[in-house]
PAFILO-251287 format. One record per residue (C-alpha): y negated, z negated, x; residue number from 1. Coordinates in Angstrom, 3 decimals. Example, Ala and Ser with C-alpha at 12.3 -4.5 7.8 and 13.67 -1.06 7.14 Angstrom:
# PAFILO-251287
       py       pz       px   i
    4.500   -7.800   12.300   1
    1.060   -7.140   13.670   2
# end
This chain:
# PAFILO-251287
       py       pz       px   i
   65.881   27.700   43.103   1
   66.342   31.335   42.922   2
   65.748   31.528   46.765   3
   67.949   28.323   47.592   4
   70.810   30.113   45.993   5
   70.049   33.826   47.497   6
   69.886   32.437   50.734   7
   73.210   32.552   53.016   8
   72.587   31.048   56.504   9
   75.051   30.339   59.092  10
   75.358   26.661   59.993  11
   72.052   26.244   57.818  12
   71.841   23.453   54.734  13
   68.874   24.151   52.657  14
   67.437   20.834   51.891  15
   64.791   21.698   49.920  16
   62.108   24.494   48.131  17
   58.924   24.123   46.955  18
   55.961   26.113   45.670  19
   52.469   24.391   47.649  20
   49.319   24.978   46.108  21
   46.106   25.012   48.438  22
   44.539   21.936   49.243  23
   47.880   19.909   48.559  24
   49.243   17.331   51.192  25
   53.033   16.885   51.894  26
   55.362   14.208   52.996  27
   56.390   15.625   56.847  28
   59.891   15.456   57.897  29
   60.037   12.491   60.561  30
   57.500    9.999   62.038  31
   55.571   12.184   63.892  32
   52.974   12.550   61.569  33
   52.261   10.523   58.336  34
   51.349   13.610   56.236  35
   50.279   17.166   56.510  36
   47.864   19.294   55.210  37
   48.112   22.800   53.518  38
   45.285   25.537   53.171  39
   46.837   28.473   51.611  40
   49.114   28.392   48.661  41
   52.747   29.111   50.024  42
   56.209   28.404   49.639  43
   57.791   25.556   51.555  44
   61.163   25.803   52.537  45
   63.186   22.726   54.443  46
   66.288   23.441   56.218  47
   68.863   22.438   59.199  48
   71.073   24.126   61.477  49
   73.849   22.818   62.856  50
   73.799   24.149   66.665  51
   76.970   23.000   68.298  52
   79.338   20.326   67.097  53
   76.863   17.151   68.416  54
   73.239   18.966   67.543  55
   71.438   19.971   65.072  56
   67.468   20.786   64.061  57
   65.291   20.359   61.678  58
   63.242   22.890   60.561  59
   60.250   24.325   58.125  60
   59.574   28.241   56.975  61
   56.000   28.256   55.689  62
   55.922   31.326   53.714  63
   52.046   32.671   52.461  64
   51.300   34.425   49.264  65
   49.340   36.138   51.239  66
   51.347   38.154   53.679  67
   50.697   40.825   56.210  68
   54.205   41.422   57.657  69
   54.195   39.113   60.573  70
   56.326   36.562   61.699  71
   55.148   33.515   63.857  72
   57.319   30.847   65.268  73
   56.265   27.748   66.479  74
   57.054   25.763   69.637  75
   56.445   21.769   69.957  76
   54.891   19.050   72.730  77
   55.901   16.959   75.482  78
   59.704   15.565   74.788  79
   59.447   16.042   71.222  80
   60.904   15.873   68.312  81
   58.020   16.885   66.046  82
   57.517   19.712   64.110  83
   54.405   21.255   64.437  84
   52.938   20.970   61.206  85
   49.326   21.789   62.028  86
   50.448   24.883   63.333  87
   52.542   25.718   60.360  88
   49.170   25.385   58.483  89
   47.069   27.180   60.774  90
   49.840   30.401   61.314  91
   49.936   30.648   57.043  92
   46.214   30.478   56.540  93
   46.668   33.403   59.119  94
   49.057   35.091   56.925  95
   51.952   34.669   59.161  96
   55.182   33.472   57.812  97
   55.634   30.719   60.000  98
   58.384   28.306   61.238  99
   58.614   25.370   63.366 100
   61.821   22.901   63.993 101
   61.769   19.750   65.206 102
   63.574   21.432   68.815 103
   67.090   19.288   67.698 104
   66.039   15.602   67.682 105
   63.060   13.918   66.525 106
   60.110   11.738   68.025 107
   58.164   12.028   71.158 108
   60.640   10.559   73.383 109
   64.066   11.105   75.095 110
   66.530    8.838   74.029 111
   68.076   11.470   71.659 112
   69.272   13.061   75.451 113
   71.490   10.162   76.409 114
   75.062   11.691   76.609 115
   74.393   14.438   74.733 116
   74.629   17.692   76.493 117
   74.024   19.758   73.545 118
   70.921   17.967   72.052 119
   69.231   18.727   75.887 120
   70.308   22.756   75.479 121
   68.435   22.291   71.990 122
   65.602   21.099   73.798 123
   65.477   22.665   76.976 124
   65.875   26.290   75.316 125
   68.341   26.982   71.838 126
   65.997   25.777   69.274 127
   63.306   28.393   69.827 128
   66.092   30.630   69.651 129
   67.747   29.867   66.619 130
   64.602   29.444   64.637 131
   63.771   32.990   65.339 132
   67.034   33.566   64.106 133
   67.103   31.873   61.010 134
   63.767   32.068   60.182 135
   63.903   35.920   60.028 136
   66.522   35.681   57.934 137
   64.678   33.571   55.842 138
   61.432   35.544   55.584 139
   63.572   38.845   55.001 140
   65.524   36.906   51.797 141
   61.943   35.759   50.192 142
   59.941   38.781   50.385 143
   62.314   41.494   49.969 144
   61.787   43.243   53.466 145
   61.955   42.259   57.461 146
   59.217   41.690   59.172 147
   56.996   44.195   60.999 148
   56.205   42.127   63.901 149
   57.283   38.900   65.591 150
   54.856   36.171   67.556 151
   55.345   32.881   69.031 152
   52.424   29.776   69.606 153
   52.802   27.063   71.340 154
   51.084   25.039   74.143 155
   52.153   22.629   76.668 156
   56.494   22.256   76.389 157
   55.627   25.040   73.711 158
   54.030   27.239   76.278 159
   57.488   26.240   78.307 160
   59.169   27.190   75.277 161
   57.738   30.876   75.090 162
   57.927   31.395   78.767 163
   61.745   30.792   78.313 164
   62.277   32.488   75.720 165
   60.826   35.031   77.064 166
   63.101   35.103   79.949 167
   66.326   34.261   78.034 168
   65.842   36.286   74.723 169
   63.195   38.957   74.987 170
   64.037   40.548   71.716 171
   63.328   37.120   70.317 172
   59.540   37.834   69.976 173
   57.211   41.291   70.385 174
   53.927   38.809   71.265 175
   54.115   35.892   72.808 176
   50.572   33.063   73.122 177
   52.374   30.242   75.671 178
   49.209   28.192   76.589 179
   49.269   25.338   79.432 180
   52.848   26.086   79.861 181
   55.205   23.295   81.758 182
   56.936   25.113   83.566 183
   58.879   23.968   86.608 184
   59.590   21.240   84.201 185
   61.365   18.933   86.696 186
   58.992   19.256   89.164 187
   56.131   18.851   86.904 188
   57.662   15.463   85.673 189
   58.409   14.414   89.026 190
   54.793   15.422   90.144 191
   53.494   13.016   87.246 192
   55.921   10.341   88.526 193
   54.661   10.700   91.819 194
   50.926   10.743   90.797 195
   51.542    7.271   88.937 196
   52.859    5.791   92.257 197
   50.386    6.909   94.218 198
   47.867    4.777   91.570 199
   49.848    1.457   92.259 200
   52.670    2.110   89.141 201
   54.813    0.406   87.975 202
   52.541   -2.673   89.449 203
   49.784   -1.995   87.926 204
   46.441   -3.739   88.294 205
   48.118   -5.913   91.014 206
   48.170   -2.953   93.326 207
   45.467   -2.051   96.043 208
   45.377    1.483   94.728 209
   45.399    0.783   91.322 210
   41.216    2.201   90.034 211
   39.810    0.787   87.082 212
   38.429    2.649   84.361 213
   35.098    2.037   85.400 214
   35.854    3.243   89.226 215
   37.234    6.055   87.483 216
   33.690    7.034   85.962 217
   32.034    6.869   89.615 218
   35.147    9.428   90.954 219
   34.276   11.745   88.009 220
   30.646   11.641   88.599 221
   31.259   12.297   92.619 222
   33.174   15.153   92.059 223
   30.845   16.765   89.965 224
   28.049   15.834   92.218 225
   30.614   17.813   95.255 226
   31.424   20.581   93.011 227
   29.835   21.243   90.028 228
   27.219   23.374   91.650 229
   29.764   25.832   93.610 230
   30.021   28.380   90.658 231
   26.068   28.691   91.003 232
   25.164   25.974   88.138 233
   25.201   22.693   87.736 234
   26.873   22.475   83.890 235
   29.099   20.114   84.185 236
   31.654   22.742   84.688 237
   33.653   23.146   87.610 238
   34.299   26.892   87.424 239
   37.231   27.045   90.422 240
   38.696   23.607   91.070 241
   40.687   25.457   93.759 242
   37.042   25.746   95.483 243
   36.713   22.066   94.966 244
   37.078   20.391   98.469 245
   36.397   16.683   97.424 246
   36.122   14.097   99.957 247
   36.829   10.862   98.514 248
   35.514    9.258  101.433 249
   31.926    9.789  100.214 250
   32.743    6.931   97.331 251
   34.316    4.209  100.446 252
   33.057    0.836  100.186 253
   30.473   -0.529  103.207 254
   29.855   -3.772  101.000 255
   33.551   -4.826   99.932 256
   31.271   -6.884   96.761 257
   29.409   -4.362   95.359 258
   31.908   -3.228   92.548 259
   30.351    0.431   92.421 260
   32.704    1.918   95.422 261
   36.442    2.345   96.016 262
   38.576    0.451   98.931 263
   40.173    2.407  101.555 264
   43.809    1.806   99.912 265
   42.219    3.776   96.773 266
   40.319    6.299   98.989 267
   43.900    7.003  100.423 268
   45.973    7.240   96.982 269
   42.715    9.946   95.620 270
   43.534   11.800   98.816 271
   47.432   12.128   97.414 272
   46.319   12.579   93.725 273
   44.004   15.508   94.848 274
   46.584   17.434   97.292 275
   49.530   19.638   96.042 276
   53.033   18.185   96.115 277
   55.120   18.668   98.852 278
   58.866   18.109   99.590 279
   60.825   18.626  102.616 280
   57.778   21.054  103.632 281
   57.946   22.851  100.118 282
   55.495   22.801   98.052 283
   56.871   21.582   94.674 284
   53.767   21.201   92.691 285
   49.713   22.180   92.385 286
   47.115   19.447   92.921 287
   45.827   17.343   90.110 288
   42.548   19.747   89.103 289
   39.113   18.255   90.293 290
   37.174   17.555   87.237 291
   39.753   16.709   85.460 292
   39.445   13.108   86.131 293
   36.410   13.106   83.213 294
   38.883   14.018   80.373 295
   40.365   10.430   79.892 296
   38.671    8.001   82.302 297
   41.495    6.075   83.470 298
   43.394    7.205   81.124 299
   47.789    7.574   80.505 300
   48.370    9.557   84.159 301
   46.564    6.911   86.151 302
   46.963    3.769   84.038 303
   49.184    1.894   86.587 304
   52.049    2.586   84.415 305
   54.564    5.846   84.550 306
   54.327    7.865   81.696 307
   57.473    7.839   79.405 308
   57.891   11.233   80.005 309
   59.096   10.982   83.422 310
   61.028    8.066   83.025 311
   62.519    9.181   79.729 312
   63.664   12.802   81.619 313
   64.775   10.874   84.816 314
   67.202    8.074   82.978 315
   68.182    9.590   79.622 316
   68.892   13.317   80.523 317
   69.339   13.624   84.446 318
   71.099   10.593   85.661 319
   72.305    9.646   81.893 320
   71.344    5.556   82.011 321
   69.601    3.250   80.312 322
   67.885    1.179   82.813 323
   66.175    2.322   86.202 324
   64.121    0.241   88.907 325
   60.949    2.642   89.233 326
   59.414    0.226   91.760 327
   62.036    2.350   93.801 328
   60.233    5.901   92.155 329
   60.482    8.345   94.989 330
   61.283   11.803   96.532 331
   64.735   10.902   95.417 332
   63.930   10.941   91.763 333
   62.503   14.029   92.471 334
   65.814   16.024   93.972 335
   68.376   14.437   91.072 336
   65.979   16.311   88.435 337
   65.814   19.172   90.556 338
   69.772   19.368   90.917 339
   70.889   18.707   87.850 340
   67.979   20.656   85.953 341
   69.354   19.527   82.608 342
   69.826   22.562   79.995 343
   68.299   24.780   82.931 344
   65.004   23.321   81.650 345
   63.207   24.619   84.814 346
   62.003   27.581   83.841 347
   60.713   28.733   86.894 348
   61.721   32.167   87.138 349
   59.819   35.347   87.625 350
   61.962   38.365   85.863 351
   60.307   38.917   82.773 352
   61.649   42.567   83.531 353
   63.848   42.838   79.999 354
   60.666   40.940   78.184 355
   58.371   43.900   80.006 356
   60.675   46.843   79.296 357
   61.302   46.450   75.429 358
   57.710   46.601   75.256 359
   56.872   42.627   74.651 360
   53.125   41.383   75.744 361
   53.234   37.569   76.941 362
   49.517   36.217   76.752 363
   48.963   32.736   78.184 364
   45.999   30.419   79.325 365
   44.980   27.621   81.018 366
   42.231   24.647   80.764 367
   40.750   24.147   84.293 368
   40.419   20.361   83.594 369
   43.889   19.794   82.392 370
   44.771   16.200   83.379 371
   48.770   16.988   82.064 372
   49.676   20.450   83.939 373
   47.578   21.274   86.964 374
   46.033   25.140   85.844 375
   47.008   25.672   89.097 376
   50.316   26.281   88.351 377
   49.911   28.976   86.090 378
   48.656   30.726   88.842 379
   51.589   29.843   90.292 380
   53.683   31.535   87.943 381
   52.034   34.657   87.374 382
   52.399   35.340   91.401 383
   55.576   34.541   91.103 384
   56.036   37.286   88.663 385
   53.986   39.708   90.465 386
   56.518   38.916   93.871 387
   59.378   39.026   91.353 388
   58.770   42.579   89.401 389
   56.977   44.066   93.207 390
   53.702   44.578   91.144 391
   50.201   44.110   92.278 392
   48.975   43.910   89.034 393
   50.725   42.711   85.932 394
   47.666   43.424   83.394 395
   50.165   45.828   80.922 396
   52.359   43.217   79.696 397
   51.466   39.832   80.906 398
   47.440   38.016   80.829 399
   46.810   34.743   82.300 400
   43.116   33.426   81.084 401
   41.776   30.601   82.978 402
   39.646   28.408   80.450 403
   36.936   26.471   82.814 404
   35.646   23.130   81.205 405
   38.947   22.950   78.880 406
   41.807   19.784   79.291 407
   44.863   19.836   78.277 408
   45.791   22.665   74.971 409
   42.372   22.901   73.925 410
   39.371   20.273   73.771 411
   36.947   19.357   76.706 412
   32.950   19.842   77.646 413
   33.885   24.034   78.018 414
   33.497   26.429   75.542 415
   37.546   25.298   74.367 416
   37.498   26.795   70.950 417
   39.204   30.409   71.154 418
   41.790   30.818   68.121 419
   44.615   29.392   70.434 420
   45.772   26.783   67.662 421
   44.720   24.746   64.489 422
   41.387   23.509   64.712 423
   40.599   26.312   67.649 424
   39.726   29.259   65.577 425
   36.353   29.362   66.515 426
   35.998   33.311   65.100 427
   38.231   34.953   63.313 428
   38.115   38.503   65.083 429
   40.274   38.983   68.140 430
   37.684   38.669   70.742 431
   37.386   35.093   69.884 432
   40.449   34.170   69.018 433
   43.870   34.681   71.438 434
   46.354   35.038   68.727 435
   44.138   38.054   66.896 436
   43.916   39.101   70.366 437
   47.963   39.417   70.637 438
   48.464   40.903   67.364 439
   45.982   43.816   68.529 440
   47.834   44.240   71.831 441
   50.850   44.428   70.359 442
   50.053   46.415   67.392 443
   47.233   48.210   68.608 444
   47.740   48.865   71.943 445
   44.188   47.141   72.746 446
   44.937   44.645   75.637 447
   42.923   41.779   76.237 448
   40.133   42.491   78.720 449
   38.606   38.581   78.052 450
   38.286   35.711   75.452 451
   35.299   34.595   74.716 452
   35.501   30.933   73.710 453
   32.843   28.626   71.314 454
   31.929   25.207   72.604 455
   31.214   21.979   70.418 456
   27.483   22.812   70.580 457
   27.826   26.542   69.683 458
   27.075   27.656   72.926 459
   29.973   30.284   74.620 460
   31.429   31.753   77.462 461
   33.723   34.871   78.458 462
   36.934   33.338   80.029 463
   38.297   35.642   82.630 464
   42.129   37.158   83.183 465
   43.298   35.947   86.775 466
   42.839   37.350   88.865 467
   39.711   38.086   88.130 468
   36.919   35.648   88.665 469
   33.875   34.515   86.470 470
   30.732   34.213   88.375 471
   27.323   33.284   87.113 472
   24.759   35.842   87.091 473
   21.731   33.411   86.943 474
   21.763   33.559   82.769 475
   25.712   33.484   81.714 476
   29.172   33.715   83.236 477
   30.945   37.148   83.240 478
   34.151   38.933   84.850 479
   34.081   40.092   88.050 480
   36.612   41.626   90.145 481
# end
C-alpha cells in the first residue's frame, strides 16, 4: 500500500499490489492464459494507462527481491492482446524488473482495431513505448534508485516490436533481443494470405490444390531427401534452406490411385509456396523455408483456411469492415495493406543510425524452419540496414543469428534451446543463452561472436552471425567466414 500511494503516474490507475511468494500461481489479467506461474518471490504490481482519449493498456511490473539493476520490457505475439506472462516469470527469475502490457487491447485477434485509430497506434508501436516509460518510473519508486541498464525480449510481433522501437525511440532501450521479427508486417500478412490461396483457401478440401496432412508428410520427407545432405550431413537439418532447390515434380503422380503422390494442380501451388513473393516485379516477400513443412504437418498456414491474422489485419484495421469475400483474396488485398500501413505498422526501415550512435546493441535471430516468418527475411532486413547506414559490416551494434533446425520463436528437431525466452534457458552463462549474451555486450563490451544452442536430446550446436556460414567439418558444425 505504501507503494500504491508513493506512486504518481501520468494517465496510470494502479489497480492493484501484491507481495508473490515463489512457487505461487496468479489469476492473469484477460483470457489469454488461465493462470500463471511465479519462480522468484517478487512484488506484483497491476496498472493501466490511458494512451489517448479511445486507448488504453493493460499492464504488469514484476519486481524481484532479487535485483541486479536491470530493467527488461516485454513485447507480445501475433495480433495480441496478451500479456506475456511467461516472460514476466522468466525476466524476474533473471533478476530483471520486468514489465509487459497487454499492447492496448486484449486477445489474439483484431476486432479491438475496428474504427479505432488509436487502439492500432497502441498496437502497431505506442505500447512498447509507454511501458518503458512507466515502467521505469515504476521500478525507480520501489527500489529507491533508476535503473542501470534497460533490455527488451520479445519474438515474433515482439521481435517487430523491438525492431520499431528501435527505430522510433532509441533511448527507449540500451539492449535489445527481437527474435523472428515480423517485420514488413503488411507484406508478411499478405504473403500468408497469399500462401493460403495458393493451398485451395478459403475452399478448402474441395480444391485441387488443397494437400492433406498425410501428402504433407511425403513433401517433408522429399525435401529432406533433396536437401538435407547439402550442409555435408544428413541430420535432419537443413543447414541453408536458401541452398534448397526443391523440385516438387519428383513427388508427381504417374498412377492418379496410388494415394502416396501429389497431382499436378498441387505440384503447381508447392511451386508458389516455395518461391518468394512478387508484385508488380517487386519482390514483396521471402519464400516459405524448405524444411519447414515438418514443423506442423498440414498444419494452420496450409489448412485450406486463411489464418485470422490476415483476415483480421485486412477487414478490421486496413479497410475498417466487418465482412470480406476472400474467395476474391488477391494482389489487391495486398496493395490496400500496403497503402494504408495502419499505425505505420510496416516497419521496414533500415536507419537504426540514432539506435547505433547512442551506443544501443540490437541482437536478433532466426529459426531456419520457421513455418510463420520466412528466416529469410531477416536477412532481408539486416541488408537493408547495411545499404541503409553504407556499411559492409554491421557486427558493432547489430547480430543476426540464424538458428538451423529451429520453427517459429524457439522449438523444432535443432539444437532450439539458447536462453532466448521462458522455457529456452538451456545454460545460464551467456554463451548459451542470448539475453546473458546482450547484457555482456552491453555492459561488457563482449559482443557476441556465436550462440551455442542445447537440443531436446542434449546434443548442441554453435549457431552462426550472418553473414557468416556454419559448415560441417566431418564431426560438428562451426563458423566460417
Amino acid at each position: 500500500m505504501a507503494l500504491k500511494s508513493s506512486l504518481n503516474l501520468e494517465n496510470t490507475t494502479v489497480l492493484d499490489i501484491a507481495y508473490v511468494a515463489a512457487g505461487a500461481t496468479v489469476k492473469p489479467h484477460g483470457t489469454c492464459v488461465p493462470k500463471a506461474h511465479v519462480s522468484t518471490p517478487l512484488c506484483r504490481v497491476q496498472f493501466s494507462t490511458q494512451t489517448s482519449a479511445t486507448s488504453a493498456m493493460r499492464a504488469e511490473a514484476w519486481l524481484p527481491d532479487e535485483w541486479y539493476g536491470r530493467f527488461l520490457g516485454l513485447g507480445n505475439g501475433g495480433l495480441g492482446g496478451c500479456i506475456s506472462y511467461r516472460e514476466l516469470d522468466y525476466g524476474t527469475s533473471m533478476h530483471f524488473a520486468t514489465v509487459g502490457t497487454n499492447n492496448g487491447h486484449d486477445g489474439d485477434e483484431g476486432r479491438a482495431f475496428l474504427g479505432n485509430e488509436e487502439v492500432l497506434n497502441d498496437f502497431a508501436y505506442r505500447s512498447i513505448h509507454v511501458e518503458a516509460i512507466i515502467g521505469k518510473q515504476i521500478v525507480e519508486t520501489y527500489y529507491g534508485q533508476p535503473h542501470d541498464k534497460a533490455y527488451y525480449l520479445g519474438c515474433s510481433t515482439g521481435g517487430r516490436q523491438g525492431t520499431q522501437t528501435a527505430l522510433k525511440y532509441p533511448e527507449d532501450f540500451d539492449g535489445i533481443l527481437a527474435g523472428a521479427p515480423a517485420t514488413d508486417f503488411n507484406h508478411l500478412l499478405h504473403w500468408s494470405g497469399m500462401m493460403a490461396r495458393a493451398i485451395g483457401a478459403p475452399e478448402g478440401t474441395s480444391s485441387p490444390a488443397f494437400i492433406p496432412p498425410e501428402l504433407w508428410k511425403l513433401v517433408a520427407a522429399e525435401v529432406l531427401a533433396q536437401c538435407d545432405g547439402l550442409d555435408g550431413v544428413r541430420d535432419g537439418i537443413i543447414t541453408e534452406p536458401d541452398a534448397c532447390p526443391f523440385r516438387p515434380e519428383a513427388l508427381l503422380c504417374h498412377d492418379q490411385g496410388s494415394g502416396k503422390c501429389l497431382t499436378l494442380a498441387q505440384v503447381e501451388a508447392l511451386r508458389t509456396i516455395y518461391a518468394p513473393l512478387y508484385g508488380d516485379g517487386e519482390l514483396l516477400y521471402p519464400r516459405f523455408d524448405p524444411g519447414s513443412e515438418g514443423i506442423y504437418i498440414g498444419g494452420a498456414r496450409f489448412s485450406g483456411e486463411f489464418s485470422h491474422y490476415p483476415k483480421d489485419w485486412l477487414r478490421y484495421a486496413v479497410l475498417n469492415v466487418t465482412d470480406y469475400d476472400f474467395s476474391q483474396y488477391g494482389p489487391a488485398a495486398g496493395r490496400a495493406m500496403e497503402e494504408v500501413n495502419p499505425g505505420g505498422i510496416a516497419t521496414f526501415d533500415g536507419d537504426l543510425s540514432a539506435f547505433r550512435d547512442r551506443g544501443g546493441k540490437f541482437l536478433t535471430y532466426h529459426g531456419r524452419i520457421d513455418p510463420l516468418i520466412p528466416s529469410g527475411n531477416s536477412k532481408r532486413v539486416y541488408d537493408l540496414v547495411a545499404r541503409t547506414l553504407r556499411t559492409a559490416s554491421l557486427d558493432a551494434f547489430y547480430r543476426l543469428i540464424m538458428v538451423p533446425g529451429m520453427g517459429h520463436c524457439a522449438g523444432g528437431p535443432g539444437a532450439a534451446s539458447f536462453g532466448q525466452r521462458e522455457g529456452t534457458n538451456a545454460r545460464n552463462v551467456s554463451s548459451h543463452n542470448a539475453l546473458l549474451a546482450l547484457v555482456d555486450w552491453v555492459e561488457g563490451g563482449v559482443a557476441p561472436e556465436a550462440i551455442t544452442g542445447t537440443a531436446d536430446d542434449g546434443t548442441e550446436r554453435v549457431h552462426c552471425r550472418y553473414p557468416i556460414r556454419s559448415v560441417w567439418d566431418g564431426e560438428k558444425f562451426g563458423c566460417e567466414n
